[in-house]
C-alpha positions, 0 to 999 in steps of 0.5 A: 613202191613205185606208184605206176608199178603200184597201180599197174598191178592189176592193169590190162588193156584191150584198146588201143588209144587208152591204157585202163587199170584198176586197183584198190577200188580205183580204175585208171584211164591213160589216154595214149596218143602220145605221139599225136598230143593225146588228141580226142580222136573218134576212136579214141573218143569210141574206145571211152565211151565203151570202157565207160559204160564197162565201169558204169555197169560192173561197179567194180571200182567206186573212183576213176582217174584220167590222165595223159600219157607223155607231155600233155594231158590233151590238145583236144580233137584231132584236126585231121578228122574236121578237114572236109568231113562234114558227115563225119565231123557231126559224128565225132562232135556227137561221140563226145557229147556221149563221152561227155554225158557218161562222165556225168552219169557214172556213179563213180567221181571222176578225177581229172589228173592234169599235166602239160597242156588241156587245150580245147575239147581236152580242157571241156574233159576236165571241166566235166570230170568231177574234180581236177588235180594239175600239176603247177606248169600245166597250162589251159585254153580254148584256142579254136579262135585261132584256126577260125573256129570258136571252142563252141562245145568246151566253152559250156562246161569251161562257163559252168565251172570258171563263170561266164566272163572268164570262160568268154575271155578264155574262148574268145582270145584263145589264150592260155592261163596257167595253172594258178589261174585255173584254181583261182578260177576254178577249173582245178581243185588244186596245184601241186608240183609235178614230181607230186602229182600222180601222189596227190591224185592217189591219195585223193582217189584212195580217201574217196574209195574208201567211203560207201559207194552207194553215198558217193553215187547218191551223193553226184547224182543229187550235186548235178540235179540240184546245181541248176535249181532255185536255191529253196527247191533245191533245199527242198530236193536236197532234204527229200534226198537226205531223208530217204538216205540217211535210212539206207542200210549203209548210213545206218552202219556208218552211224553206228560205226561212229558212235561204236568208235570203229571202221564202218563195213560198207555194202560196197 
């Protein structure tokens, strides 16, 4: 089966800047801007955010995908909206912030499906998404220097995942590095060829939703909390954690589950 078809099954949307589905657990977020390079509108950035917090309430898939619509994934904000607007440039750089923050606080993985170009804000998206996939042509950077004004809001999450010499490089020259580069880097978790990628990213997606919701939820939030502790309170954080979980009721079935050599049932 075709996998657009596939995963479309179940789609409906009410938006007008995104396309969302949802399928076997896993809900689809297309941005659709195709004709203005899928750039990070206000709109676009509000539209997120209120289908962000649908998801994050209603618990109903357990994994999100966010991809581009057209040749590329993103070519970050919409330079009309930072043209003499200082009220309402504060406001879009606030929304997404916002967007930013929720992708974090969901209790699904997001994963970052990534082709043609990330440039900018649309580079900060997939280093905040959870995981990343590219395809092999696919290029990145955070060219603001170029127009006179450094990427000052996608450099921090570039810095988290690429290191800081490299995220500097990346800001400060505004030159792009190809896909290889990213995974080396670390800013993707893998490469695939094109004809490949919307395969590999549901196959990843489908591995992830078939585990409990409740490990994958327990399992970001700890991951966030203690990246940015000293390694022992860290361990001491991670081991408060494991204990209070490994008695929750789906660690339970899952352990009995293994050890009956059968499919564990999850509660979600």
């Amino acid at each position: 089966m075709n996998v657009m078809k596939e995963i479309l099954e179940n789609s409906g949307s009410m938006y007008r800047n995104i396309i969302y589905s949802e399928h076997e657990k896993i809900g689809t977020i297309t941005l659709n801007r195709p004709e203005k390079r899928n750039a990070l509108s206000f709109e676009l950035l509000s539209e997120l955010e209120e289908l962000l917090i649908k998801i994050k309430k209603e618990r109903k898939v357990k994994v999100v995908i966010i991809k581009g619509e057209g040749k590329i994934f993103s070519s970050g904000h919409d330079l009309r909206e930072l043209l003499n607007r200082p009220v309402e440039v504060e406001r879009l750089f606030k929304k997404c912030y916002d967007v930013m923050r929720l992708i974090r606080d969901l209790p699904q993985t997001v994963i970052a499906q990534v082709h043609g170009v990330a440039a900018a804000a649309g580079c900060q998206l997939v280093a905040a998404c959870d995981l990343a996939v590219a395809g092999e042509n696919t290029r990145f950077s955070l060219p603001g220097i170029k127009i006179g004004l450094f990427c000052s809001t996608p450099v921090v999450f570039v810095s988290r995942v690429v290191g800081r010499k490299r995220a500097y490089e990346m800001a400060i020259t505004g030159e792009f590095i190809d896909a290889r580069t990213a995974l080396e880097w670390g800013l993707v978790n893998r490469v695939v060829p094109e004809d490949g990628l919307e395969r590999e990213v549901l196959d990843l997606a489908r591995k992830l939703s078939s585990y409990s919701f409740a490990a994958l939820e327990s399992g970001k939030r700890m991951f966030y909390r203690q990246i940015s502790m000293e390694d022992f309170q860290a361990l001491d954080y991670g081991t408060e954690v494991i204990s209070l979980q490994s008695s929750s009721e789906d660690a339970q079935e899952g352990i009995r589950a293994f050890l009956e050599k059968r499919e564990p049932q999850w509660k979600e």
